[in-house]
PDB file with SEQRES, HELIX, SHEET and CRYST1 records, atoms N, CA, C and O in Angstrom:
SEQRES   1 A   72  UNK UNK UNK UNK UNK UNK UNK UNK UNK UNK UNK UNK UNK          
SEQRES   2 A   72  UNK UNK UNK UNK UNK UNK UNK UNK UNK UNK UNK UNK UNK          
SEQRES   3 A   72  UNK UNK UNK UNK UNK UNK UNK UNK UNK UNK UNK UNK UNK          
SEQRES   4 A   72  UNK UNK UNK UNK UNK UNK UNK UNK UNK UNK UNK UNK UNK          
SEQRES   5 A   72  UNK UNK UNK UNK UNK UNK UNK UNK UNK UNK UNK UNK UNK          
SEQRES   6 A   72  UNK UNK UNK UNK UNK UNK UNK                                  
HELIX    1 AA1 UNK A   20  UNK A   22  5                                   3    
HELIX    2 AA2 UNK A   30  UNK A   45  1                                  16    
SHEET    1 AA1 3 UNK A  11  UNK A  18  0                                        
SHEET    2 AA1 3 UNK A  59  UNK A  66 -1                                        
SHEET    3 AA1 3 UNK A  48  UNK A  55 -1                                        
CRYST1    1.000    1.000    1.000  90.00  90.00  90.00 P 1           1          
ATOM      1  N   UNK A   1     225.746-116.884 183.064  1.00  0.00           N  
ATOM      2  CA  UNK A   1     224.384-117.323 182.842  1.00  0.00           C  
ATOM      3  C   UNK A   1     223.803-116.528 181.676  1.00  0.00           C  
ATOM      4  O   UNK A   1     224.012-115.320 181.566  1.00  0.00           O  
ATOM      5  N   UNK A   2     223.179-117.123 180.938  1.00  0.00           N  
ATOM      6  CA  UNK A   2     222.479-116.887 179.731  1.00  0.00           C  
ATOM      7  C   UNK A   2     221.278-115.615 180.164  1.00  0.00           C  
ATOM      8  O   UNK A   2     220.743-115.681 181.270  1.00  0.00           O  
ATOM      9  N   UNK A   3     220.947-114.557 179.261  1.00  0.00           N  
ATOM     10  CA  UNK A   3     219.814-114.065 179.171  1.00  0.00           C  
ATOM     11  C   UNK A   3     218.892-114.617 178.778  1.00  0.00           C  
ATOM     12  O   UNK A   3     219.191-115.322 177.814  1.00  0.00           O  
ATOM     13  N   UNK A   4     217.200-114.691 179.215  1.00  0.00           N  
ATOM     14  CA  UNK A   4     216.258-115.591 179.124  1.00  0.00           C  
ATOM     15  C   UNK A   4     216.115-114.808 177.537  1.00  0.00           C  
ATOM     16  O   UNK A   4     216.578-113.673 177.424  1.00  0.00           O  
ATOM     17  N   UNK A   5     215.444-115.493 176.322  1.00  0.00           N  
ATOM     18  CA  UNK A   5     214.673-114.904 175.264  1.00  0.00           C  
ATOM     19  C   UNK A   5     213.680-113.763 175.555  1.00  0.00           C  
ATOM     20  O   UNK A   5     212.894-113.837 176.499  1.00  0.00           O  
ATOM     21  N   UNK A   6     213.732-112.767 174.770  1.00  0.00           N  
ATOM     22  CA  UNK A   6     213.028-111.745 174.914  1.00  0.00           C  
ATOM     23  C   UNK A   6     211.490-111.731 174.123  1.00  0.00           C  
ATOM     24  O   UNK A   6     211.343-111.994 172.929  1.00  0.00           O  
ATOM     25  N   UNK A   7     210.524-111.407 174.958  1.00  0.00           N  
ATOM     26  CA  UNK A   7     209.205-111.772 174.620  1.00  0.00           C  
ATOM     27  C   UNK A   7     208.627-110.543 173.871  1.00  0.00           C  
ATOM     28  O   UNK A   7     208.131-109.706 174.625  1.00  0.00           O  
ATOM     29  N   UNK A   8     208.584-110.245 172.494  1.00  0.00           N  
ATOM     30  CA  UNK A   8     208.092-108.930 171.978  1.00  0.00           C  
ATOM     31  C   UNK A   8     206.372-108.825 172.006  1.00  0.00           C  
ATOM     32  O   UNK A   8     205.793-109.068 170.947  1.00  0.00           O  
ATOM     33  N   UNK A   9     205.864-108.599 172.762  1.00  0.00           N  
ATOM     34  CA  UNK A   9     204.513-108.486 172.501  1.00  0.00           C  
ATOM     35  C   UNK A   9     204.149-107.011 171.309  1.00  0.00           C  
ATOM     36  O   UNK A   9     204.774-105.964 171.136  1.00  0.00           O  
ATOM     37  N   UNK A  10     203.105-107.447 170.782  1.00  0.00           N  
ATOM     38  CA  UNK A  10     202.764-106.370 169.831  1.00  0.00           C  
ATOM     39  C   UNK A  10     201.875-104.910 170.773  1.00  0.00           C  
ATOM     40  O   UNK A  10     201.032-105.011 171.665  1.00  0.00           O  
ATOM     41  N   UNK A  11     202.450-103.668 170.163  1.00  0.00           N  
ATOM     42  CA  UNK A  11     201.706-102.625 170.663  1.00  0.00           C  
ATOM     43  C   UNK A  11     202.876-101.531 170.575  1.00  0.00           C  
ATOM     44  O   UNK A  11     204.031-101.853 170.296  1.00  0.00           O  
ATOM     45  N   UNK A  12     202.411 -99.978 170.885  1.00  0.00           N  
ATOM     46  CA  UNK A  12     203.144 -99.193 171.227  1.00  0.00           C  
ATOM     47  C   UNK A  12     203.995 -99.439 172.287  1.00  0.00           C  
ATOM     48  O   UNK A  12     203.800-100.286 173.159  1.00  0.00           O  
ATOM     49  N   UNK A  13     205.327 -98.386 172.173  1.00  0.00           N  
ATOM     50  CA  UNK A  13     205.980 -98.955 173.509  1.00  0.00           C  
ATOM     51  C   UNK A  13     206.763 -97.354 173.295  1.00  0.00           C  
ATOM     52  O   UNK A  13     207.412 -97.089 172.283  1.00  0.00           O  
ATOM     53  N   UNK A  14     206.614 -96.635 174.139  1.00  0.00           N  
ATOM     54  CA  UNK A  14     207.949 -95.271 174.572  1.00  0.00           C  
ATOM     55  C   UNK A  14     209.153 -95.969 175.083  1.00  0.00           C  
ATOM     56  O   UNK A  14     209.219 -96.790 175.999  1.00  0.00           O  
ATOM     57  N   UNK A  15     209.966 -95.559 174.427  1.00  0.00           N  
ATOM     58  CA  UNK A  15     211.336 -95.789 174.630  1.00  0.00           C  
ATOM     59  C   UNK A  15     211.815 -94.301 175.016  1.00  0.00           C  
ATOM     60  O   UNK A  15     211.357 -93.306 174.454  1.00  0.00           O  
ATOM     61  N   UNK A  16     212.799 -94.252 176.049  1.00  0.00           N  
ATOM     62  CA  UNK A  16     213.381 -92.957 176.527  1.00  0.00           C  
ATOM     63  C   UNK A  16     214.758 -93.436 176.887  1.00  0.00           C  
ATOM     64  O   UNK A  16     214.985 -94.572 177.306  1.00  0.00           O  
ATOM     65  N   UNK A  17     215.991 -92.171 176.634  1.00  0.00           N  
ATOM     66  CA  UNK A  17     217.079 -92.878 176.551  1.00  0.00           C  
ATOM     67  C   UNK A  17     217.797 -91.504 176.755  1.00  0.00           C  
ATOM     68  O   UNK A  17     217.739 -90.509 176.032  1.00  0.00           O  
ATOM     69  N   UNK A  18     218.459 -91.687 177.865  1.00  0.00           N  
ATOM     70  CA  UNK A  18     219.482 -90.321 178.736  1.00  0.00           C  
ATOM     71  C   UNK A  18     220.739 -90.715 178.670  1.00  0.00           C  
ATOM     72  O   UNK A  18     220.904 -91.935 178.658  1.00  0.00           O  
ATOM     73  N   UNK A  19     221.856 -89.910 178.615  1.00  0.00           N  
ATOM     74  CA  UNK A  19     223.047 -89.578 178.770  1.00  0.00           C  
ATOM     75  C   UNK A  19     223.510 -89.509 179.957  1.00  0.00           C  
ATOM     76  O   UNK A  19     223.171 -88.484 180.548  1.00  0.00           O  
ATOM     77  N   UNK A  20     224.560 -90.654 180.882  1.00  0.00           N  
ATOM     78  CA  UNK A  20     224.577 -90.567 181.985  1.00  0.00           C  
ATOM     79  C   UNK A  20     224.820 -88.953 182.926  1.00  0.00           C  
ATOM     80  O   UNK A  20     225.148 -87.965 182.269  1.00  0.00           O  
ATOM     81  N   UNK A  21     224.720 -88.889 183.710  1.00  0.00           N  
ATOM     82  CA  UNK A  21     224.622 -87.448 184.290  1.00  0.00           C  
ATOM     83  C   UNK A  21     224.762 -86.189 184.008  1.00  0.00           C  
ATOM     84  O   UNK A  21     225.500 -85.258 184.331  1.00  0.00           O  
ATOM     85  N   UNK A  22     223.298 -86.514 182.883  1.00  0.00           N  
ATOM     86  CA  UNK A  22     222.874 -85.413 182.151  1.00  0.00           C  
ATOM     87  C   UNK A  22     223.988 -85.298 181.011  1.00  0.00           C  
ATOM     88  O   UNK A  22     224.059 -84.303 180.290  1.00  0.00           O  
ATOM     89  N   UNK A  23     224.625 -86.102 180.929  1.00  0.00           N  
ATOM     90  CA  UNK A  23     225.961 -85.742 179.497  1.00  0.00           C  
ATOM     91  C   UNK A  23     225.325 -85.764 178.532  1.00  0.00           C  
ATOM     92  O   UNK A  23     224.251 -86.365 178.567  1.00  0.00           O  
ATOM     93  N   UNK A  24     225.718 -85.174 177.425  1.00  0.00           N  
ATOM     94  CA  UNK A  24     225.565 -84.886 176.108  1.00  0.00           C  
ATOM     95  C   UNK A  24     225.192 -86.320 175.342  1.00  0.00           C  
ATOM     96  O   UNK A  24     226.016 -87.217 175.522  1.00  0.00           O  
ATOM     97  N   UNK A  25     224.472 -86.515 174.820  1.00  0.00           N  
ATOM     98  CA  UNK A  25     224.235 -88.014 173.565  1.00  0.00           C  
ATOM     99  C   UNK A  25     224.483 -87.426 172.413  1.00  0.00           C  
ATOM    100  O   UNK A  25     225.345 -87.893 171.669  1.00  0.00           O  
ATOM    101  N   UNK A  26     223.745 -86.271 172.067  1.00  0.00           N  
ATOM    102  CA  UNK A  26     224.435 -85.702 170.454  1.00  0.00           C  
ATOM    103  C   UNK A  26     224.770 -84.480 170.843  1.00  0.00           C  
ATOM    104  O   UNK A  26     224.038 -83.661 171.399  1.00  0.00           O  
ATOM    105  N   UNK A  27     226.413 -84.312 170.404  1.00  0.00           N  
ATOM    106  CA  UNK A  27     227.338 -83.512 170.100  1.00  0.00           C  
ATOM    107  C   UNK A  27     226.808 -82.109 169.398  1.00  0.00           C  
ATOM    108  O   UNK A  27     226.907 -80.955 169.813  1.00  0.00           O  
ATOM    109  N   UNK A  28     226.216 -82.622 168.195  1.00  0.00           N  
ATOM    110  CA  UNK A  28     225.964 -81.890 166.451  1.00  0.00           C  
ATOM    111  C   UNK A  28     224.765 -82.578 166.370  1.00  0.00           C  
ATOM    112  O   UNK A  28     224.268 -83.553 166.933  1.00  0.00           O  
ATOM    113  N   UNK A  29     224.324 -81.503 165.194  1.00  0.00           N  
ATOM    114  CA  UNK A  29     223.039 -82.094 164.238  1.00  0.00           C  
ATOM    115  C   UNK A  29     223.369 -83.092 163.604  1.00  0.00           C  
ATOM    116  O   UNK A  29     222.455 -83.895 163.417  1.00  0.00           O  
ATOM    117  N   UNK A  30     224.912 -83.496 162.960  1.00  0.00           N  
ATOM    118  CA  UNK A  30     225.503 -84.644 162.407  1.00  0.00           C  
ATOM    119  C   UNK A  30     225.159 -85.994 163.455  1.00  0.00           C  
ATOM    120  O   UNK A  30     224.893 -87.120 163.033  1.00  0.00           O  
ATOM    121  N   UNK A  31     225.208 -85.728 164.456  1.00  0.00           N  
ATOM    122  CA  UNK A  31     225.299 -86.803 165.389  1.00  0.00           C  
ATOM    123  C   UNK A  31     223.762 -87.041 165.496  1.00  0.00           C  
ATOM    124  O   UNK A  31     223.493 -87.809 166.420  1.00  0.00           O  
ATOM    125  N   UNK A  32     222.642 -86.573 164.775  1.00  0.00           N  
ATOM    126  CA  UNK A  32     221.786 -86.577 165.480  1.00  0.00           C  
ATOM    127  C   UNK A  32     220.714 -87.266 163.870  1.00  0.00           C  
ATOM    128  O   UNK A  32     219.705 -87.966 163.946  1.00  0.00           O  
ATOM    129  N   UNK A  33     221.003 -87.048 163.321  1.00  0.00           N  
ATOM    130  CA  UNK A  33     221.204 -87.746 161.675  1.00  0.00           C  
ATOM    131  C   UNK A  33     221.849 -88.681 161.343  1.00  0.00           C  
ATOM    132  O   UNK A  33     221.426 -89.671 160.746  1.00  0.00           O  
ATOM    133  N   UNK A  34     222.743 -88.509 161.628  1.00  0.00           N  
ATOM    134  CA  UNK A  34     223.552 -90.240 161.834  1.00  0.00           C  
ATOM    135  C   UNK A  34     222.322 -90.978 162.836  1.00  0.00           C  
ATOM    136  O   UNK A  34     221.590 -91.561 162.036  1.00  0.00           O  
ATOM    137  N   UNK A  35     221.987 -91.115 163.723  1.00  0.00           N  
ATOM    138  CA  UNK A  35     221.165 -91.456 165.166  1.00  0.00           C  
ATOM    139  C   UNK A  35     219.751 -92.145 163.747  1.00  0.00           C  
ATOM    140  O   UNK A  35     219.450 -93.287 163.397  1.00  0.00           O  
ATOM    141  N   UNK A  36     219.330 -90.997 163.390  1.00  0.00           N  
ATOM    142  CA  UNK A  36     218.158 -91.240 162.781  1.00  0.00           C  
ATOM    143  C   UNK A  36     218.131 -92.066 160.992  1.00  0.00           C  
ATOM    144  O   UNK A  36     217.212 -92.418 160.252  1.00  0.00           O  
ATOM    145  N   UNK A  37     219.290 -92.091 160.911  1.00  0.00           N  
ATOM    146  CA  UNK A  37     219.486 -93.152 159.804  1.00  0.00           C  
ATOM    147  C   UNK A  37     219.739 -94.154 160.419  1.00  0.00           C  
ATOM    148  O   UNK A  37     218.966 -95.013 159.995  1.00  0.00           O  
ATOM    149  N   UNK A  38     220.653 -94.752 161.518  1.00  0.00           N  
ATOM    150  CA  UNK A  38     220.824 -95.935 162.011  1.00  0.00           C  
ATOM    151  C   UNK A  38     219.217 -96.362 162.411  1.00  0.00           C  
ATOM    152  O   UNK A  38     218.788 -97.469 162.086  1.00  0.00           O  
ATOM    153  N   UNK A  39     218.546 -95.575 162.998  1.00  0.00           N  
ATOM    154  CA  UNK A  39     216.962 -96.020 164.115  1.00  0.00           C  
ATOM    155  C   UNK A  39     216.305 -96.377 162.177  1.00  0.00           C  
ATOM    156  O   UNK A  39     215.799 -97.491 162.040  1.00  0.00           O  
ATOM    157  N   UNK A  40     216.337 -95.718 161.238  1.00  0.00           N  
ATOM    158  CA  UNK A  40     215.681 -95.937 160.087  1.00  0.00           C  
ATOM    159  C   UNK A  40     215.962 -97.902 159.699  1.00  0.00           C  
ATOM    160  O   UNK A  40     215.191 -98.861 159.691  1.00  0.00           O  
ATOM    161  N   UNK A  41     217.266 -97.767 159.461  1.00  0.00           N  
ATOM    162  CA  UNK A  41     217.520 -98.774 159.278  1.00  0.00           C  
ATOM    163  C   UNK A  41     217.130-100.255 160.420  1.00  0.00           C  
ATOM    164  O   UNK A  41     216.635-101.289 159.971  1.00  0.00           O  
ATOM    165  N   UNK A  42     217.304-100.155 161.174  1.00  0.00           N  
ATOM    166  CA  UNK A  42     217.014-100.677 162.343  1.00  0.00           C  
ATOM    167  C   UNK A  42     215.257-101.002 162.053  1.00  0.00           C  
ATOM    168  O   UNK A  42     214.869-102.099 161.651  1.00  0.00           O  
ATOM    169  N   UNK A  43     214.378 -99.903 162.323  1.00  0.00           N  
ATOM    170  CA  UNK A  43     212.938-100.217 161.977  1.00  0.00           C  
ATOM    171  C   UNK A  43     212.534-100.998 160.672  1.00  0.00           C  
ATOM    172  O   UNK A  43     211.506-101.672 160.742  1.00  0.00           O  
ATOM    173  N   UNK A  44     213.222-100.980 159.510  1.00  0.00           N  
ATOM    174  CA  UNK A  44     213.350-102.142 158.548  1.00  0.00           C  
ATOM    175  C   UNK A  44     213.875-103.327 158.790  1.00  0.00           C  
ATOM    176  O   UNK A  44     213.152-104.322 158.836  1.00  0.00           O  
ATOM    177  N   UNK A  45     214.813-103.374 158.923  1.00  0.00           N  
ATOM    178  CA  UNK A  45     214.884-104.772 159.536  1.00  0.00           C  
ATOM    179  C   UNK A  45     214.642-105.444 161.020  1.00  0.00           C  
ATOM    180  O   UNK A  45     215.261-106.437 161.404  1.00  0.00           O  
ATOM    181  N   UNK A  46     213.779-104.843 161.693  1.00  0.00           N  
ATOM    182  CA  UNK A  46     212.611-105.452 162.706  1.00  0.00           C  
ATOM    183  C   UNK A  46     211.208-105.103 162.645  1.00  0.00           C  
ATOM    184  O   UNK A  46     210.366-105.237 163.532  1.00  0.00           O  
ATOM    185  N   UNK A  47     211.083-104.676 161.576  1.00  0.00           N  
ATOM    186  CA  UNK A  47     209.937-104.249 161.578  1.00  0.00           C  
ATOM    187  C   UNK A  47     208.841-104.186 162.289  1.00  0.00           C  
ATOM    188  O   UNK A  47     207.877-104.911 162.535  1.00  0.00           O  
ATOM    189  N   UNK A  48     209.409-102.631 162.690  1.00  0.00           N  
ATOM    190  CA  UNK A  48     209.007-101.812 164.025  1.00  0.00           C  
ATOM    191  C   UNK A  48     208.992-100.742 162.671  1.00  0.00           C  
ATOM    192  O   UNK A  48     209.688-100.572 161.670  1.00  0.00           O  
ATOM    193  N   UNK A  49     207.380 -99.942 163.462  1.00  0.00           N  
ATOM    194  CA  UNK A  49     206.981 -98.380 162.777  1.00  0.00           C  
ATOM    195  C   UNK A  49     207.134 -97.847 163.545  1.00  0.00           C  
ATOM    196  O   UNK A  49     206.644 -98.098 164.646  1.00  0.00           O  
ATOM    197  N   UNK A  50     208.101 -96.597 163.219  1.00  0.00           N  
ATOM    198  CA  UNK A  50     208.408 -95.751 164.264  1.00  0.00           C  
ATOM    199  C   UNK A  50     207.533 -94.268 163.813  1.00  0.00           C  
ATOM    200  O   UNK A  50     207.623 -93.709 162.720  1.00  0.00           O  
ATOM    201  N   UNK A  51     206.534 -93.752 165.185  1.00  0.00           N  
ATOM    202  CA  UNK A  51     205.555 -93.179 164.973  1.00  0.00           C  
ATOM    203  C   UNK A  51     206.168 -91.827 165.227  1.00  0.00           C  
ATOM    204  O   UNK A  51     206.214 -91.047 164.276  1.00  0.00           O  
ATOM    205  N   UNK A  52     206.480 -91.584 165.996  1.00  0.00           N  
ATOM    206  CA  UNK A  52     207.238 -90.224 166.295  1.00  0.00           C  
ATOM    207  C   UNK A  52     208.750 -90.453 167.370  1.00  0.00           C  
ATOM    208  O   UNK A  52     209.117 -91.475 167.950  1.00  0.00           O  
ATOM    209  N   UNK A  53     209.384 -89.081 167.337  1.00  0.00           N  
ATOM    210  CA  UNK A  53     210.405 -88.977 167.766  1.00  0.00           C  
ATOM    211  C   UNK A  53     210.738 -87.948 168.418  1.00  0.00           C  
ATOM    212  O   UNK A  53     209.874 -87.100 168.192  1.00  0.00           O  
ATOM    213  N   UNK A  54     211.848 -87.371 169.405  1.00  0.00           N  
ATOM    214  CA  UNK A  54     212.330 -86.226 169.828  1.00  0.00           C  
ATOM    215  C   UNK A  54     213.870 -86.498 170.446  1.00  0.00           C  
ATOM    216  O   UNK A  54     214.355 -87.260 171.282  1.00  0.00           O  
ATOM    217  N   UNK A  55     214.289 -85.591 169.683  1.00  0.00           N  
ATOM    218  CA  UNK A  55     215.985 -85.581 169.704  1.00  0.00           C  
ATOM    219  C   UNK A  55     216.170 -84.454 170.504  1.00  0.00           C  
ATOM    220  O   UNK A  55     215.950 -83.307 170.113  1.00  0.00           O  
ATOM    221  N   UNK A  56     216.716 -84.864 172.019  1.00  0.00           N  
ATOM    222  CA  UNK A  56     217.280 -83.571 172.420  1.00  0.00           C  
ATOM    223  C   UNK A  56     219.131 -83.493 172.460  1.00  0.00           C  
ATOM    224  O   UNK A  56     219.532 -84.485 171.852  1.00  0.00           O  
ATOM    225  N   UNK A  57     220.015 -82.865 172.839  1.00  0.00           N  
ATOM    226  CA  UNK A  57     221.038 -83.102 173.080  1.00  0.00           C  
ATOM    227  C   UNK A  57     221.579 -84.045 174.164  1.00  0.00           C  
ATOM    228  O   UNK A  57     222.697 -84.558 174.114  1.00  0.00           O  
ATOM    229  N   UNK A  58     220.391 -84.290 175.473  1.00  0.00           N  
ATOM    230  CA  UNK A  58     221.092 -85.143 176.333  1.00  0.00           C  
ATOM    231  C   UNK A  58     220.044 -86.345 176.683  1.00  0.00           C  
ATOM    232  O   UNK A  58     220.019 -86.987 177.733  1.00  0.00           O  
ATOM    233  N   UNK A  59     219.190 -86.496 175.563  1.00  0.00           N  
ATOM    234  CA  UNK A  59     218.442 -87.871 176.079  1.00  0.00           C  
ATOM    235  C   UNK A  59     217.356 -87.654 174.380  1.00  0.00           C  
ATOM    236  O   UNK A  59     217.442 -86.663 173.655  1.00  0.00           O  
ATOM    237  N   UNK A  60     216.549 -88.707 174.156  1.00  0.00           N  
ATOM    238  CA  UNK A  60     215.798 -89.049 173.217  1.00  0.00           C  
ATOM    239  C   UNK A  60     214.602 -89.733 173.469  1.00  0.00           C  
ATOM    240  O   UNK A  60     214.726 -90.265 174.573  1.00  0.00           O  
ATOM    241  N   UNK A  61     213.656 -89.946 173.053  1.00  0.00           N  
ATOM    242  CA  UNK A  61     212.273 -90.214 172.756  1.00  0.00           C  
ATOM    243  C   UNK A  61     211.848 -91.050 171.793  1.00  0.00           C  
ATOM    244  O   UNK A  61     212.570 -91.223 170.811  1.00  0.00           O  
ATOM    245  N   UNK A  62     211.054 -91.474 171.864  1.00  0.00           N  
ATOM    246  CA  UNK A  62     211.006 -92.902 170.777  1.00  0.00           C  
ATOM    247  C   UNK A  62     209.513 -93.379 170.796  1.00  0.00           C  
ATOM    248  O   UNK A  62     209.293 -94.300 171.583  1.00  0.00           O  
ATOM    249  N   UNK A  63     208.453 -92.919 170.073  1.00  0.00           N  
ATOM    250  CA  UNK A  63     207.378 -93.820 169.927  1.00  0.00           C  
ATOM    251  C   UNK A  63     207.186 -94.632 169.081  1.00  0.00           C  
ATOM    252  O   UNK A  63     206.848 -94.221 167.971  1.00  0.00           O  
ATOM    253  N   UNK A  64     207.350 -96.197 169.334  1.00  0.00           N  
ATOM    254  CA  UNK A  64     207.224 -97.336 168.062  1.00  0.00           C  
ATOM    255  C   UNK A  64     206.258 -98.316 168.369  1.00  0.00           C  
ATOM    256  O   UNK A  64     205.732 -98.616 169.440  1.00  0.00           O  
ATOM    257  N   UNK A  65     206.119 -98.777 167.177  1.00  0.00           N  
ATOM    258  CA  UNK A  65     204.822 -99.695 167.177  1.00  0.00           C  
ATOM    259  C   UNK A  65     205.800-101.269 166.434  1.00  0.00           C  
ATOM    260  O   UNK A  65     206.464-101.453 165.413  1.00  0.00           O  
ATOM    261  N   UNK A  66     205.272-102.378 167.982  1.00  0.00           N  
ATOM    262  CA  UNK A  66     205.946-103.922 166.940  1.00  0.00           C  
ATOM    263  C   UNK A  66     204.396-104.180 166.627  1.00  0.00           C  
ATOM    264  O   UNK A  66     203.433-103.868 167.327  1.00  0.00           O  
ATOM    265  N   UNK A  67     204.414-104.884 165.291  1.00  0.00           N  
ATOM    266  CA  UNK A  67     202.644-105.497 164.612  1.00  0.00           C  
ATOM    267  C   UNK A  67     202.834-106.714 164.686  1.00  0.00           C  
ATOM    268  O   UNK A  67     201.745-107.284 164.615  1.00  0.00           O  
ATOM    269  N   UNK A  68     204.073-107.759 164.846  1.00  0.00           N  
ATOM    270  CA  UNK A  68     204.379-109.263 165.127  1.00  0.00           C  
ATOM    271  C   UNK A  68     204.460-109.761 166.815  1.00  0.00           C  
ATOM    272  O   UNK A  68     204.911-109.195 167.810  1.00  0.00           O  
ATOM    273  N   UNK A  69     204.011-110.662 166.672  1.00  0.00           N  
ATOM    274  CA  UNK A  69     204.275-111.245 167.930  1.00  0.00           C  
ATOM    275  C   UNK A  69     205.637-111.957 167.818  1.00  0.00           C  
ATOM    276  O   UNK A  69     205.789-112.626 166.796  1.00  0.00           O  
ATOM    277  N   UNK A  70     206.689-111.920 168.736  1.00  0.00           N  
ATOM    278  CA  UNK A  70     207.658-112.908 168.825  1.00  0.00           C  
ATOM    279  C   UNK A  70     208.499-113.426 169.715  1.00  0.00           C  
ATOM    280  O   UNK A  70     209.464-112.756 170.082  1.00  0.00           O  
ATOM    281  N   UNK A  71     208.320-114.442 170.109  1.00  0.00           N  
ATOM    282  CA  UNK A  71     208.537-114.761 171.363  1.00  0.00           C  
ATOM    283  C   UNK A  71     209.331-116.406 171.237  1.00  0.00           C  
ATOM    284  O   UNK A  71     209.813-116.780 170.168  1.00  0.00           O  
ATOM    285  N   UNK A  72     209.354-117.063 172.202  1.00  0.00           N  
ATOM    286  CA  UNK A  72     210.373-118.453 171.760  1.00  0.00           C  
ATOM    287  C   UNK A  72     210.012-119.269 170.746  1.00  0.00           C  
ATOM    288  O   UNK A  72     210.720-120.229 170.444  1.00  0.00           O  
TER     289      UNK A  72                                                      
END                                                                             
């Protein structure tokens, strides 16, 4: 069965994102720069402003803003 379309309403939204049982997400500072050029790229082409951030070693933080509505 199909996933229904995803409804982006406009506004802030926290995103939080853990490493299953407590494991590591970034290794290195490399891993963690790599992370933040991919999220760069990513916010250009959805244009999403990403307002702030926090990189820890076993989970991440994410404050972004969508300004479009988009929905079906």
């Amino acid at each position: 069965m199909a996933r229904r379309p995803r409804i982006d309403i406009p506004g802030y939204h926290h995103i939080v994102n853990r490493g299953v049982n407590r494991s590591v997400v970034f290794a290195s500072e490399e891993d963690k720069e790599t992370f933040l050029r991919i999220l760069c790229k990513a916010c250009r082409i959805y244009d999403v402003v990403l307002h702030d951030y926090c990189l820890m070693d076993n989970h991440y933080h994410l404050l972004i803003e969508n300004q479009q509505f988009r929905g079906n």
